[in-house]
KOLGU-613106 format. One record per residue: y, z, x of N, C-alpha, C in turn. Coordinates in steps of 0.001 Angstrom, whole numbers, padded with zeros to 6 digits, always signed. Layout:
% residues N
YZXYZXYZX...
% end
This chain:
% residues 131
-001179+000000+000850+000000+000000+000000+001233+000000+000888+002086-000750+000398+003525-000848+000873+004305+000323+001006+004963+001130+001995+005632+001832+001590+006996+002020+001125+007177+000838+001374+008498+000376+000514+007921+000419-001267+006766-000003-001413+006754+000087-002892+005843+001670-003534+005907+002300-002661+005793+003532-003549+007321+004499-003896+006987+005079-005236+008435+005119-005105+008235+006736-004471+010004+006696-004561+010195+007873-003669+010424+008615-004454+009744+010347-004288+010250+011015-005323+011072+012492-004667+012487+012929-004233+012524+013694-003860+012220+015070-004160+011841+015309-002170+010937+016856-002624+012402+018046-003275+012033+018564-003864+012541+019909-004264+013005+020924-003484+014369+021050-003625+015177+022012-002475+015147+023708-003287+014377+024622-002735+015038+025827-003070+016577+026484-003010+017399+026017-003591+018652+026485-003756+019291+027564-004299+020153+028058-003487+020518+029640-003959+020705+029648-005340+021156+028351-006269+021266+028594-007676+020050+028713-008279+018575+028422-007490+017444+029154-008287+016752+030297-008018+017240+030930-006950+016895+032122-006570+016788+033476-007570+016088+033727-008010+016644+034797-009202+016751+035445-007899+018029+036624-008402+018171+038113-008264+017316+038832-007828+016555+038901-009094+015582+039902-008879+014294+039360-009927+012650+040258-008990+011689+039284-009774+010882+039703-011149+011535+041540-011359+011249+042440-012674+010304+043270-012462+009625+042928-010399+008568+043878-010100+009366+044853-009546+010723+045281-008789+011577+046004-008435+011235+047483-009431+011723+048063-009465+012226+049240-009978+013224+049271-010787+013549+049726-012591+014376+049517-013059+016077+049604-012208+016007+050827-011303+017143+051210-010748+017637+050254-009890+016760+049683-008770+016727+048284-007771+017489+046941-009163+016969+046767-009897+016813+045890-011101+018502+045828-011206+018680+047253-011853+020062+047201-012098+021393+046791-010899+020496+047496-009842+021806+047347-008517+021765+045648-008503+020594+045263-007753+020759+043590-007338+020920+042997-008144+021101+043117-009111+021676+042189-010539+022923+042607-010827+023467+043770-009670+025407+043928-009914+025978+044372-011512+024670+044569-012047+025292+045496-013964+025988+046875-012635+025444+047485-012087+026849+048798-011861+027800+048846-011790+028403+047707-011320+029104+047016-010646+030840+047509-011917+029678+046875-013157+031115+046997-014658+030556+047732-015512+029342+048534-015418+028854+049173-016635+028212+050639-016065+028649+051923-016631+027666+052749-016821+026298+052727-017460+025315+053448-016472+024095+053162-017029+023258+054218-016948+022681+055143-018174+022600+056792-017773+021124+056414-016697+021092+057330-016209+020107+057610-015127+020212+056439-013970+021087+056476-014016+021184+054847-012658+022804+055351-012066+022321+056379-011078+023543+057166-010442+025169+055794-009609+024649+055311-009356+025789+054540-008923+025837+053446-009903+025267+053596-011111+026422+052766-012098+027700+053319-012577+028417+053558-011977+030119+053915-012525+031133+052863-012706+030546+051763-013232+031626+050772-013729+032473+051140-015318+033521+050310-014983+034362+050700-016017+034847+049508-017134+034691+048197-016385+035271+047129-016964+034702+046631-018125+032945+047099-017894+032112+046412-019306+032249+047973-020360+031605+047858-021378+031091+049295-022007+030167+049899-021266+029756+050847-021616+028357+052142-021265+027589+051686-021606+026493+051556-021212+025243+050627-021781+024223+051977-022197+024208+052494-023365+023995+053504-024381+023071+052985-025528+022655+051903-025257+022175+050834-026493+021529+051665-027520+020712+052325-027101+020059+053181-027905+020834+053901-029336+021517+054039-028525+022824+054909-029297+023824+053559-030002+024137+053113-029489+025624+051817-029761+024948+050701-030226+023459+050016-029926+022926+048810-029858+022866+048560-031942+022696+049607-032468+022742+049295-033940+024361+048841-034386+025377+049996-033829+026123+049692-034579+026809+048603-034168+026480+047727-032432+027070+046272-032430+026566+045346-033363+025083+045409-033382+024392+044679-034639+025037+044556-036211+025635+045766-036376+026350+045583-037669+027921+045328-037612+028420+045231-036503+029581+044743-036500+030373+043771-037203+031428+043821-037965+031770+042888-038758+032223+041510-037787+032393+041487-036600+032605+040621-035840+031474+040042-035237+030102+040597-035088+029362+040101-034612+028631+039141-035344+028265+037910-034405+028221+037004-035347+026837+035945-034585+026021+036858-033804+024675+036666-033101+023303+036155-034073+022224+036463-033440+021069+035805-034211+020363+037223-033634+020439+038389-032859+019451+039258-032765+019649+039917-034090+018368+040515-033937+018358+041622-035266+017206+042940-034889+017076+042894-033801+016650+044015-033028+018069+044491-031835+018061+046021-031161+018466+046180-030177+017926+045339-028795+017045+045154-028939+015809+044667-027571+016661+043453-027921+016540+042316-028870+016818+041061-028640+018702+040722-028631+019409+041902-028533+020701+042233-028653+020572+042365-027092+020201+042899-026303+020357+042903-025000+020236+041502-024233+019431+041555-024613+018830+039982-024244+019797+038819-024384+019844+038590-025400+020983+037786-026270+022577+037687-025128+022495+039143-025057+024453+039432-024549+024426+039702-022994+022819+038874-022271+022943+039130-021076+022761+037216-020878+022201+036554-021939+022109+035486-022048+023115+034999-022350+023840+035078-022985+024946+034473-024097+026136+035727-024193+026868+036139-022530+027535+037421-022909+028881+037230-023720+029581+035850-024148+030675+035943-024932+030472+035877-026075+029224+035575-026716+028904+035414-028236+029636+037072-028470+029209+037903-028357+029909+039027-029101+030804+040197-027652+031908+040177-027097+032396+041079-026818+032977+042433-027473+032358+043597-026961+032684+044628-027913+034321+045070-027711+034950+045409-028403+035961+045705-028999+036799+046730-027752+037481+046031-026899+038359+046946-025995+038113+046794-025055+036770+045927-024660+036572+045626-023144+037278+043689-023394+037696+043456-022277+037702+042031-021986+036600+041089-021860+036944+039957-022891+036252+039080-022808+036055+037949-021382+035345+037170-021076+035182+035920-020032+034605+037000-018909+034456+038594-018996+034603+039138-018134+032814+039524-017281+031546+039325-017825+030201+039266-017567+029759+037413-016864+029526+037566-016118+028943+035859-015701+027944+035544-017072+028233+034716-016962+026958+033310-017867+026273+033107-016869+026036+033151-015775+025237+032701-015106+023745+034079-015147+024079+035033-015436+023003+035965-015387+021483+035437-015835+021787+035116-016946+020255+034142-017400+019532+033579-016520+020198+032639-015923+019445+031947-014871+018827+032306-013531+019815+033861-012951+019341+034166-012026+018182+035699-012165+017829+035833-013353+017125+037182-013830+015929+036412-014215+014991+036836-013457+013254+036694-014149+013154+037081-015564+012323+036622-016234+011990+036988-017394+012242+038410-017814+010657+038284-016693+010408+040236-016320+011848+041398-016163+012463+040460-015275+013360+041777-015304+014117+041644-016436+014160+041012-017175+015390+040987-018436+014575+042046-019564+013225+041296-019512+012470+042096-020669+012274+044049-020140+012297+044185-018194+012623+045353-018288+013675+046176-018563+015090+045117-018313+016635+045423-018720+016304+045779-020272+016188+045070-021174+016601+045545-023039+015569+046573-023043+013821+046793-022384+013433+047995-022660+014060+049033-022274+014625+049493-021447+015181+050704-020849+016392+050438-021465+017295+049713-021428+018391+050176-022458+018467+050535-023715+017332+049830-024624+017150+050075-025879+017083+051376-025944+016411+051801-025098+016418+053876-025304+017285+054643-024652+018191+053981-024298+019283+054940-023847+020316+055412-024855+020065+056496-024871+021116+057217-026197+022314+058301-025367+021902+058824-024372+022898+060099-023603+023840+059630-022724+024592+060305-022293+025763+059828-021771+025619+059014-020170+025801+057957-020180+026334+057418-018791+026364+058341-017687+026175+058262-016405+026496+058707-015177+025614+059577-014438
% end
């Protein structure tokens, strides 16, 4: 065969834009740091989350009443798929007093499954205070 007539198919570059973060085998606490949530959010039992710019991530506690928000205007209807959702899609609903444009869109892409599905479990049960 010619090798002019096979075609060429280029090989596949690992690029930092597919690198996840993190791979969801980490440790929730690891999870949270290399994925930079401390960075803007309190997160109870995750000592160096002291951010201020996002809300408290309390879901447990708060995750119903964003769900019923008269502004919210999402497709979850669980807390679990409310996390998910606003780590996927974080401008569909900004809560009320924090700034919007202010979470990357890019989070989706760089978070394993795993770690997302460990992110909404452990937040879903967080009800006590931040810090």
């Amino acid at each position: 065969m010619n090798p002019a007539s096979v075609p060429s198919s280029p090989i596949p570059v690992l690029s930092e834009d597919k690198v996840p973060l993190v791979t969801g085998e980490e440790p929730i606490r690891h999870i949270f740091i290399k994925a930079g949530c401390v960075v803007c959010h309190e997160i109870p039992g995750i000592p160096e989350a002291k951010g201020r710019v996002g809300p408290p991530l309390v879901l447990g506690h708060t995750g119903e009443q964003r769900l019923r928000d008269p502004a919210y205007h999402g497709r979850a209807r669980t807390v679990h798929e409310y996390v998910i959702e606003s780590v996927l899609e974080p401008d569909l609903f900004v809560v009320a007093g924090y700034p919007s444009r202010t979470m990357p869109a890019w989070y989706g892409s760089k978070l394993s499954a795993l770690a997302l599905e460990k992110i909404a479990h452990y937040l879903e049960q967080q009800t006590g205070d931040a810090g």
